[in-house]
Biopython code that builds the backbone (N, CA, C, O; Angstrom):
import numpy as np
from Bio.PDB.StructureBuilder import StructureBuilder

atoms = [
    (1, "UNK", "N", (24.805, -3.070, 38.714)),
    (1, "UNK", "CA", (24.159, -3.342, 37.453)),
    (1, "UNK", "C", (23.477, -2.096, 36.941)),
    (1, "UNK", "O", (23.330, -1.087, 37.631)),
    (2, "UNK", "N", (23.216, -2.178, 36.141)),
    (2, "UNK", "CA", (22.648, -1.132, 34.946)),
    (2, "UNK", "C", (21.193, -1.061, 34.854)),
    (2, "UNK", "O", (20.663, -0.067, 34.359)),
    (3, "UNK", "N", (20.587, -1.930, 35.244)),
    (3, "UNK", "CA", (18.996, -1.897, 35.610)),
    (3, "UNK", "C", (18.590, -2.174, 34.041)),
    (3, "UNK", "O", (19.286, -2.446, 33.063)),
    (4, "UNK", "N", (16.985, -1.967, 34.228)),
    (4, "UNK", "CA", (16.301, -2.323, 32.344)),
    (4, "UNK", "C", (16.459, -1.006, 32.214)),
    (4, "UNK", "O", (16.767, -0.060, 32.938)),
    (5, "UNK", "N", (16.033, -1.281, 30.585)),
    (5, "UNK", "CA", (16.007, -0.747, 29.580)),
    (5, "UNK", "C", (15.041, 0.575, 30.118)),
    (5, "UNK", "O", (14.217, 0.321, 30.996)),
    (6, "UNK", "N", (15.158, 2.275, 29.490)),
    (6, "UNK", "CA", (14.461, 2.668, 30.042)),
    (6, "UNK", "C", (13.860, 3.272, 31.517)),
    (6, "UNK", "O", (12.954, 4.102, 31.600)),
    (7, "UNK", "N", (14.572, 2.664, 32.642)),
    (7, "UNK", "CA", (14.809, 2.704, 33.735)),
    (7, "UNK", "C", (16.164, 3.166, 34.111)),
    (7, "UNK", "O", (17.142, 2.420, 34.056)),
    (8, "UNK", "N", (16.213, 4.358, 34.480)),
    (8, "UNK", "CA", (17.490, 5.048, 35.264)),
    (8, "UNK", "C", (17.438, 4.313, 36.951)),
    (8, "UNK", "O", (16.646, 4.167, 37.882)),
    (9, "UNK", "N", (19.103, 3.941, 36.512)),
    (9, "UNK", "CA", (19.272, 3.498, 38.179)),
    (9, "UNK", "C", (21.272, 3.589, 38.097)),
    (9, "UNK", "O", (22.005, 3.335, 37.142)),
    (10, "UNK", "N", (21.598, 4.009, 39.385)),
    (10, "UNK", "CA", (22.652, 4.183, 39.968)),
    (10, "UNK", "C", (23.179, 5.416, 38.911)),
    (10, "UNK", "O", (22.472, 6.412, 38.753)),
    (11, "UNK", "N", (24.218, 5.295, 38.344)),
    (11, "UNK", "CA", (24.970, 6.516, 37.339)),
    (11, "UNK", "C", (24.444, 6.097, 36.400)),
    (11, "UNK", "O", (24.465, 7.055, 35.628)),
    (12, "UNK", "N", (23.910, 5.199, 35.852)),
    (12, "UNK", "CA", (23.574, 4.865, 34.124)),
    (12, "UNK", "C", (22.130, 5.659, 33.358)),
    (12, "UNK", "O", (20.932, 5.469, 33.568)),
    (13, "UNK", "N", (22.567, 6.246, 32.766)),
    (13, "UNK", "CA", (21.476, 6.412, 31.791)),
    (13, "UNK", "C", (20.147, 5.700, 31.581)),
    (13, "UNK", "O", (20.190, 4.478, 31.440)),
    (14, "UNK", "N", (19.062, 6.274, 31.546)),
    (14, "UNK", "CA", (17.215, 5.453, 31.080)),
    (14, "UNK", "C", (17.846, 4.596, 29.986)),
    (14, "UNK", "O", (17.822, 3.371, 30.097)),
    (15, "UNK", "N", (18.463, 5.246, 28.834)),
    (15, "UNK", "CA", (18.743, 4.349, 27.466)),
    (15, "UNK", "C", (19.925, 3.931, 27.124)),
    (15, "UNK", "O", (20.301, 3.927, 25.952)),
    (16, "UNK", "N", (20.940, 3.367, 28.521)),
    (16, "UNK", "CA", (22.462, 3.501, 28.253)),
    (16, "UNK", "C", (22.160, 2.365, 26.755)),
    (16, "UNK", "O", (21.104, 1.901, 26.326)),
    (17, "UNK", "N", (23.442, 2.229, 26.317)),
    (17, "UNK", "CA", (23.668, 1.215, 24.958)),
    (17, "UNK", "C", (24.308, -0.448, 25.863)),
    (17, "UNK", "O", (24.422, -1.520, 25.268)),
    (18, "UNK", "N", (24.704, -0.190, 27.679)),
    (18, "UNK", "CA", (25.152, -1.384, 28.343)),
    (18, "UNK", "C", (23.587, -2.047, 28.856)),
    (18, "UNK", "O", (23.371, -3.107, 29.442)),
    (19, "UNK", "N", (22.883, -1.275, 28.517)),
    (19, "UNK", "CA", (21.670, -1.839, 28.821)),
    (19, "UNK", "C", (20.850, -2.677, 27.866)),
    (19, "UNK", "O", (20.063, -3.482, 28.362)),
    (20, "UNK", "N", (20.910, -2.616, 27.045)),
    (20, "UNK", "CA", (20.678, -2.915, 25.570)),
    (20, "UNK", "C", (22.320, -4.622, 25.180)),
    (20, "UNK", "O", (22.367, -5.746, 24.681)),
    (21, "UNK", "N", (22.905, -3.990, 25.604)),
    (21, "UNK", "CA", (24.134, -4.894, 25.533)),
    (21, "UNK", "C", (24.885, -5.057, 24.513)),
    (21, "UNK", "O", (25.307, -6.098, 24.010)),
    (22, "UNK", "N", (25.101, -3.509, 24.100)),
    (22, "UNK", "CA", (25.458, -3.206, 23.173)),
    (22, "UNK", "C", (26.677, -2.446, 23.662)),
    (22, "UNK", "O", (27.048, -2.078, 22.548)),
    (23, "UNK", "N", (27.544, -1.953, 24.455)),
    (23, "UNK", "CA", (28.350, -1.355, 24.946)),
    (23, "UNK", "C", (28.968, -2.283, 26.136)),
    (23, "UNK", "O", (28.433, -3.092, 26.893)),
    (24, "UNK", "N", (30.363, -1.819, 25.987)),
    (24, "UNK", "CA", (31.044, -2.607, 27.313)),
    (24, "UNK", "C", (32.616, -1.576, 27.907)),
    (24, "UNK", "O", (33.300, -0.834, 27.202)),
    (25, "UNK", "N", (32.795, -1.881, 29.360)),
    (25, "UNK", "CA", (33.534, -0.804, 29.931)),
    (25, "UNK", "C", (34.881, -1.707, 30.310)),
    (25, "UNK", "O", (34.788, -2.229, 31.420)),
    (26, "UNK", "N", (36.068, -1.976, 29.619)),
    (26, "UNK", "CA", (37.248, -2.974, 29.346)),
    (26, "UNK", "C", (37.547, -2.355, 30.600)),
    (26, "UNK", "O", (37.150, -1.297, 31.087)),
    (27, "UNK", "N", (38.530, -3.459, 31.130)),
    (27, "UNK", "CA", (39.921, -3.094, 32.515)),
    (27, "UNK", "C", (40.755, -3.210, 31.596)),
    (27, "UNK", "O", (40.405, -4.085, 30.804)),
    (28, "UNK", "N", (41.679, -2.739, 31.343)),
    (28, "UNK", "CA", (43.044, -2.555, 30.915)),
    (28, "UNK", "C", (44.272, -3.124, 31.948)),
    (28, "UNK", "O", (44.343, -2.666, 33.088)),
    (29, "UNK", "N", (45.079, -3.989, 31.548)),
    (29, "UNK", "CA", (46.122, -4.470, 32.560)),
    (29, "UNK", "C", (47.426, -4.976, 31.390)),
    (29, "UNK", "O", (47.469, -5.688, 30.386)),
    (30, "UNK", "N", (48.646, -3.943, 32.389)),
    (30, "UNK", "CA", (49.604, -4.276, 30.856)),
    (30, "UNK", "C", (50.698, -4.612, 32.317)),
    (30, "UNK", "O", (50.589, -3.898, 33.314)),
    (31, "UNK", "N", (51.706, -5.754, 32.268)),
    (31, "UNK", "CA", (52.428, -6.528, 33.283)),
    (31, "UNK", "C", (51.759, -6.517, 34.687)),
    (31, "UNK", "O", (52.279, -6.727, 35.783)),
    (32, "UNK", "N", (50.637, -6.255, 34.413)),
    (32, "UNK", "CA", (50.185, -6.702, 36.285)),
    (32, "UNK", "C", (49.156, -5.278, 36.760)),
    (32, "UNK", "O", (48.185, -5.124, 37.501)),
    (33, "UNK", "N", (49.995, -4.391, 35.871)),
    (33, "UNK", "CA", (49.231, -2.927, 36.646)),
    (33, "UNK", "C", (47.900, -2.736, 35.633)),
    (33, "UNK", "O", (47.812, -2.988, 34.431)),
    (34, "UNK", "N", (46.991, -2.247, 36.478)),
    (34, "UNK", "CA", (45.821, -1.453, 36.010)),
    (34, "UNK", "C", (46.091, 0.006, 35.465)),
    (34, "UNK", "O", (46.622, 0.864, 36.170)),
    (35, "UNK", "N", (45.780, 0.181, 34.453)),
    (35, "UNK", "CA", (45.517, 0.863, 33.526)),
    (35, "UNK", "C", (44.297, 1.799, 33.423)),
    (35, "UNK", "O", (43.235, 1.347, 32.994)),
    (36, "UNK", "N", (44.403, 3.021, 33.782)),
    (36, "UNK", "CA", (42.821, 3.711, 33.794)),
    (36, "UNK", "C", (42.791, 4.957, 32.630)),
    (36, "UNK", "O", (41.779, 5.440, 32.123)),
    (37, "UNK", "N", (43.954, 5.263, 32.411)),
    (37, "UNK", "CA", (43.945, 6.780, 31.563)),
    (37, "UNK", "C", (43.743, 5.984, 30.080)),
    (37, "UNK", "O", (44.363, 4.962, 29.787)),
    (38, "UNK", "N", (42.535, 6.803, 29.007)),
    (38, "UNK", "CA", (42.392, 7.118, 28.247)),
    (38, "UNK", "C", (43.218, 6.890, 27.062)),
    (38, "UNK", "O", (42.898, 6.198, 26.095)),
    (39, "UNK", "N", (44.402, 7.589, 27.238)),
    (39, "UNK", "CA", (45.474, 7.343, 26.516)),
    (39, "UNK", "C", (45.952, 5.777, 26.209)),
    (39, "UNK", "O", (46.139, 5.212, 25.131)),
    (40, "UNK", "N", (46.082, 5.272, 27.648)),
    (40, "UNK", "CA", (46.380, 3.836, 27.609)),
    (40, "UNK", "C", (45.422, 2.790, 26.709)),
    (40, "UNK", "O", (45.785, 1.800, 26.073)),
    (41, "UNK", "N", (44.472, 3.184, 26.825)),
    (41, "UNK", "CA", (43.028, 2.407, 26.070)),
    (41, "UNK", "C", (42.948, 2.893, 24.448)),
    (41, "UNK", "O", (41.896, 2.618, 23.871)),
    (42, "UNK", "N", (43.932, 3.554, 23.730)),
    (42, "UNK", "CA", (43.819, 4.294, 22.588)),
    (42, "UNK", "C", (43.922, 3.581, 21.360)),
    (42, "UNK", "O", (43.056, 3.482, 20.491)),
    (43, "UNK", "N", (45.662, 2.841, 21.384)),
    (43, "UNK", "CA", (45.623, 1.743, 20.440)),
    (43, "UNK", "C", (44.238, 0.866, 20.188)),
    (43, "UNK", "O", (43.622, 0.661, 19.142)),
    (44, "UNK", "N", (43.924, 0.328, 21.853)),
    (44, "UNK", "CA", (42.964, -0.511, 20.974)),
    (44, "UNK", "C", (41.679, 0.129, 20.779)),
    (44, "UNK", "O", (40.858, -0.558, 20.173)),
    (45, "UNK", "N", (41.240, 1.508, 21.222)),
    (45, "UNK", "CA", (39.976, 1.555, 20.924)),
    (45, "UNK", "C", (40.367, 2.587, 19.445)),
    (45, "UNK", "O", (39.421, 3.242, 19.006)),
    (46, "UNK", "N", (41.432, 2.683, 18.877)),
    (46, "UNK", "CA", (41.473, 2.635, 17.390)),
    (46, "UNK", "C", (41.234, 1.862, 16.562)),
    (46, "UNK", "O", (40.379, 2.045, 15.695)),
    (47, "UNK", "N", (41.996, 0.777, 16.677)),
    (47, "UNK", "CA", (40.978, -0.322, 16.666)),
    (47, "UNK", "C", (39.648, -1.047, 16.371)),
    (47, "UNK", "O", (39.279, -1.993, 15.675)),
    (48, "UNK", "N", (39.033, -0.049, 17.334)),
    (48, "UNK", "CA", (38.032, -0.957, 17.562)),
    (48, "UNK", "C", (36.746, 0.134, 16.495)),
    (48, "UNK", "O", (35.762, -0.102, 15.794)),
    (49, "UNK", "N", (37.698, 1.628, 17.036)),
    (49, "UNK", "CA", (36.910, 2.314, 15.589)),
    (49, "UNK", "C", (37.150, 1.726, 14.070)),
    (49, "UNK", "O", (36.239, 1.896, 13.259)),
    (50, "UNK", "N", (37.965, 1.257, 13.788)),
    (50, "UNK", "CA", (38.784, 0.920, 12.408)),
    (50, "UNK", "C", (37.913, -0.389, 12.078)),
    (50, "UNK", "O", (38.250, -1.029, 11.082)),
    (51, "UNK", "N", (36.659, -0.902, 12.948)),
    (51, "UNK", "CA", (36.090, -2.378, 12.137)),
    (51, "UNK", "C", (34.509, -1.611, 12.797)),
    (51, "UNK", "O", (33.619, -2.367, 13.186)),
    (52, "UNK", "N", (34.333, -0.184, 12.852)),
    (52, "UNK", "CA", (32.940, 0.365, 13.000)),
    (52, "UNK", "C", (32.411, 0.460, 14.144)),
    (52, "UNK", "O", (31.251, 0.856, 14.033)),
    (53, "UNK", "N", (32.863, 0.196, 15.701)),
    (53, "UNK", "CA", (32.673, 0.652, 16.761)),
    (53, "UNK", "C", (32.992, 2.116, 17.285)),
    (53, "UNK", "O", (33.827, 2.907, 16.846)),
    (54, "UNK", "N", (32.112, 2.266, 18.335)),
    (54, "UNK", "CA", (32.554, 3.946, 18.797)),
    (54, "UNK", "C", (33.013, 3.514, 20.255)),
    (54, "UNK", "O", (32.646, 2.759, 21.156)),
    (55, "UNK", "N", (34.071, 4.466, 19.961)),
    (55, "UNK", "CA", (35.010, 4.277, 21.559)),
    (55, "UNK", "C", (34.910, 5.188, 22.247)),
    (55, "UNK", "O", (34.644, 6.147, 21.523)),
    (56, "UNK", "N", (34.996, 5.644, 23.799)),
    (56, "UNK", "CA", (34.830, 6.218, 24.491)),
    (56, "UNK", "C", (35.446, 7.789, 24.858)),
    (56, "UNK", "O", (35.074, 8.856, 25.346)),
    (57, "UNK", "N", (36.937, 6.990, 24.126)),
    (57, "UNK", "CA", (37.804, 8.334, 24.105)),
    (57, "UNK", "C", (37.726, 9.492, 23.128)),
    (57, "UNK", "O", (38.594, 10.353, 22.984)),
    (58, "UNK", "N", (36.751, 9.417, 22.576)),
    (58, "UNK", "CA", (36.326, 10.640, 21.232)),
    (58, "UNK", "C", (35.093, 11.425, 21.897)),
    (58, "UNK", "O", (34.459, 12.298, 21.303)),
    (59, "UNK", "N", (34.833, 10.989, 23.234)),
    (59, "UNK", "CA", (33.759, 11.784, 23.491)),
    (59, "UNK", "C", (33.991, 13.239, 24.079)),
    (59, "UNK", "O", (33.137, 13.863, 24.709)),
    (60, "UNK", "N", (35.291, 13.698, 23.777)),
    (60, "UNK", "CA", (35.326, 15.002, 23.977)),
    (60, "UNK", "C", (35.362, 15.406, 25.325)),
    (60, "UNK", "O", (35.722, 14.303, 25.736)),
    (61, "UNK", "N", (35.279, 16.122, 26.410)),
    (61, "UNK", "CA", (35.374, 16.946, 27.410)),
    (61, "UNK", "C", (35.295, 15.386, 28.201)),
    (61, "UNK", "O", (36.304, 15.009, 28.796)),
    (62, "UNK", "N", (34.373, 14.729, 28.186)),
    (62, "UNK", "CA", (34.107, 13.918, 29.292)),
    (62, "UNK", "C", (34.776, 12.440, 28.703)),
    (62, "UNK", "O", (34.199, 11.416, 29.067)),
    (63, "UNK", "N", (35.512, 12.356, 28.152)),
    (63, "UNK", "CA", (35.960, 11.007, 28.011)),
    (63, "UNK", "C", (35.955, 9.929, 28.676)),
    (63, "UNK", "O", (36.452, 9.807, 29.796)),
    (64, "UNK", "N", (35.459, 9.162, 28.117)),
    (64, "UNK", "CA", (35.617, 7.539, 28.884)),
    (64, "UNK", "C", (36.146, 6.442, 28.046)),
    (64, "UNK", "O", (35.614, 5.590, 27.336)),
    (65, "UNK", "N", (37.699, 6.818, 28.443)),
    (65, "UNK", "CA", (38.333, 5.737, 27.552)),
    (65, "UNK", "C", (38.101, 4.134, 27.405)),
    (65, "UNK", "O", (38.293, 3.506, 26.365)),
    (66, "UNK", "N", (37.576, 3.496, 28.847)),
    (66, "UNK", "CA", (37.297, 2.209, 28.879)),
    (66, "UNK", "C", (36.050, 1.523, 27.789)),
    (66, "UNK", "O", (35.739, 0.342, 27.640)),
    (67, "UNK", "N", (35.465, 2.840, 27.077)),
    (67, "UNK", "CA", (34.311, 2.266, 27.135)),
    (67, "UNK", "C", (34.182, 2.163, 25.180)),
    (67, "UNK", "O", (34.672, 2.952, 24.373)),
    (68, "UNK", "N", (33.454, 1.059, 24.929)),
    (68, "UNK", "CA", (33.351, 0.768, 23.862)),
    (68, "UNK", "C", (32.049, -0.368, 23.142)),
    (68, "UNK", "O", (31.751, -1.552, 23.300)),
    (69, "UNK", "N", (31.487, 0.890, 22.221)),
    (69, "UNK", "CA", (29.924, 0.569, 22.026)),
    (69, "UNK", "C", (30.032, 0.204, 20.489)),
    (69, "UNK", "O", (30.973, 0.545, 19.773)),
    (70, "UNK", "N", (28.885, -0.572, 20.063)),
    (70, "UNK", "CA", (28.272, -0.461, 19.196)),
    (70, "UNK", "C", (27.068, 1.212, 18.822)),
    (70, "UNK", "O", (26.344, 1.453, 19.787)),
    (71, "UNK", "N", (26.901, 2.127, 17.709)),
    (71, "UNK", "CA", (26.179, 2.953, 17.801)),
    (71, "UNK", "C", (25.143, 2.410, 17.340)),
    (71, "UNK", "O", (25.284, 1.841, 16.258)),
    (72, "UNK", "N", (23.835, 2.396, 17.955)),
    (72, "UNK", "CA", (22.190, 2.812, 17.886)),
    (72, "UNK", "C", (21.680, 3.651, 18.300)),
    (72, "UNK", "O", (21.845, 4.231, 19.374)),
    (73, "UNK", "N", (20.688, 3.893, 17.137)),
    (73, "UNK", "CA", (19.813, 4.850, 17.461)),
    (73, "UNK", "C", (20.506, 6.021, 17.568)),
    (73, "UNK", "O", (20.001, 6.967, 18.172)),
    (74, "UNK", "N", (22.037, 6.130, 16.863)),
    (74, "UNK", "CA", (22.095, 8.126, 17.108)),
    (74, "UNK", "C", (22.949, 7.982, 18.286)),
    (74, "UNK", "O", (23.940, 8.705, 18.188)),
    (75, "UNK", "N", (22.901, 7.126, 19.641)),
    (75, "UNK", "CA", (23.775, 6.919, 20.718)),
    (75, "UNK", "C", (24.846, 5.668, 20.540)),
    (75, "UNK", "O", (24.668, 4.645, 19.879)),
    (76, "UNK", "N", (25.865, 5.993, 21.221)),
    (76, "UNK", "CA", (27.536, 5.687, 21.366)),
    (76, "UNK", "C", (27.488, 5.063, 22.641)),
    (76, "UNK", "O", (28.524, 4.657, 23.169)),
]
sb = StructureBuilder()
sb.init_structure("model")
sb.init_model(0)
sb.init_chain("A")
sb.init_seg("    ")
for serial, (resi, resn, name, xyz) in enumerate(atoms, 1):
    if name == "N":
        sb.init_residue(resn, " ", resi, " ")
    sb.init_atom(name, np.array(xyz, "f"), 0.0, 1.0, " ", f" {name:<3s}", serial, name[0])
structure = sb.get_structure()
């Protein structure tokens, strides 16, 4: 888990946006197999930009394709 708000615990951020519950990290599964690359997650996190969400895979150097937020506050 992601711990509160404000509180850094395990890999997550003091102010992640999954803390807030505003962000979420999809599994991808297309005939059975898991799906982890970026690429694979693209269609839909076009998508998911195209009705005002920010997706994971635009974050440049460090991409995280699974992941897909609402933006507050300036954070993705």
């Amino acid at each position: 888990l992601h711990g509160a708000v404000g509180v850094k615990k395990s890999y997550s951020s003091a102010n992640s946006l999954h803390k807030s519950r505003l962000a979420v990290d999809f599994n991808l599964f297309k005939d059975g197999e898991y799906l982890t690359s970026t690429e694979a997650h693209k269609p839909l996190g076009e998508y998911w930009e195209s009705i005002g969400g920010a997706w994971g895979g635009r974050f440049g150097g460090t991409a995280d394709g699974n992941h897909y937020s609402l933006e507050h506050g300036g954070r993705k």
